[in-house]
N, C-alpha and C positions, 0 to 999 in steps of 0.2 A: 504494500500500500504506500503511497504518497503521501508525503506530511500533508496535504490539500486535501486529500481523504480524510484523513484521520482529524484533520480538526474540523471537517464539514461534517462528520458522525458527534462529534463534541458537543458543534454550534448547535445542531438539531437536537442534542439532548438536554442543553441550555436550553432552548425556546419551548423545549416541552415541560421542563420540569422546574423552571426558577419562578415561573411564575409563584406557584405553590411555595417552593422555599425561601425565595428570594435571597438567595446564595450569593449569588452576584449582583454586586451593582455598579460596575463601571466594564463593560464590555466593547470593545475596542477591534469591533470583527472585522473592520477594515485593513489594520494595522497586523493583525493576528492573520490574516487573508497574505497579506505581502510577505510578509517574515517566511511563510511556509512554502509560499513561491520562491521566495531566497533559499529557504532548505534544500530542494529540491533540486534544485539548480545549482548549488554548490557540490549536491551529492554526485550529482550527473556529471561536474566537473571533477570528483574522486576528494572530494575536503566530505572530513568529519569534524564535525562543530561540538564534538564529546558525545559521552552518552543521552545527553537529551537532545539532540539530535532532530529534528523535528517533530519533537512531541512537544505537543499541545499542553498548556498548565495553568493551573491561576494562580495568583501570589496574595497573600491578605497583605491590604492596602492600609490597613491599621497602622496611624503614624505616618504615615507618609501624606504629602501634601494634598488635599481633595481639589476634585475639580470643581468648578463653577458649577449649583445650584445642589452640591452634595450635602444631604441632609441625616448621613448614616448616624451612626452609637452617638449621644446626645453626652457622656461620658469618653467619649475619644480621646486622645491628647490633639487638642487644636492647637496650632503651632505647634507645633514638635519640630526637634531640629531632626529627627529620624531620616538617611535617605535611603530610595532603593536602591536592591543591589542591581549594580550593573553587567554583573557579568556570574550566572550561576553555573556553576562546572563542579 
């Protein structure tokens, strides 16, 4: 399978199942759409980008900077100097 498979089986079980848990609240499937076309395409070119590889993930956003009109845990750290990580290997 193609990491563009594999995160388009993700995304549809996002849209079937978050409503009800609302697991996620910053989904970014355009962004998440490019990257896995970059996986692919570097695989195609023989580069391994580690073990996660074109696998699809989420990362809890807790602490980390919100986007405009986020209205998550009402107890968060606002302002946090917290950042993400950039590079998980």
């Amino acid at each position: 399978m193609s990491a563009r498979e594999v995160l388009s089986a993700h995304l549809a079980q996002i849209a079937t199942h978050n409503p009800a848990l609302n697991a996620v609240i910053t989904l970014d499937a355009e962004r998440a759409t490019e990257r896995a076309r970059e996986a692919d395409e570097a695989l195609a070119r023989g580069e391994n980008w580690g073990p996660l590889h074109g696998v699809p993930f989420t990362l809890k956003d807790a602490g980390f900077q919100r986007p405009p009109g986020y209205e998550g845990n009402p107890r968060g750290r606002s302002g946090s100097s917290m950042k993400p990580p950039a590079r998980l290997s």
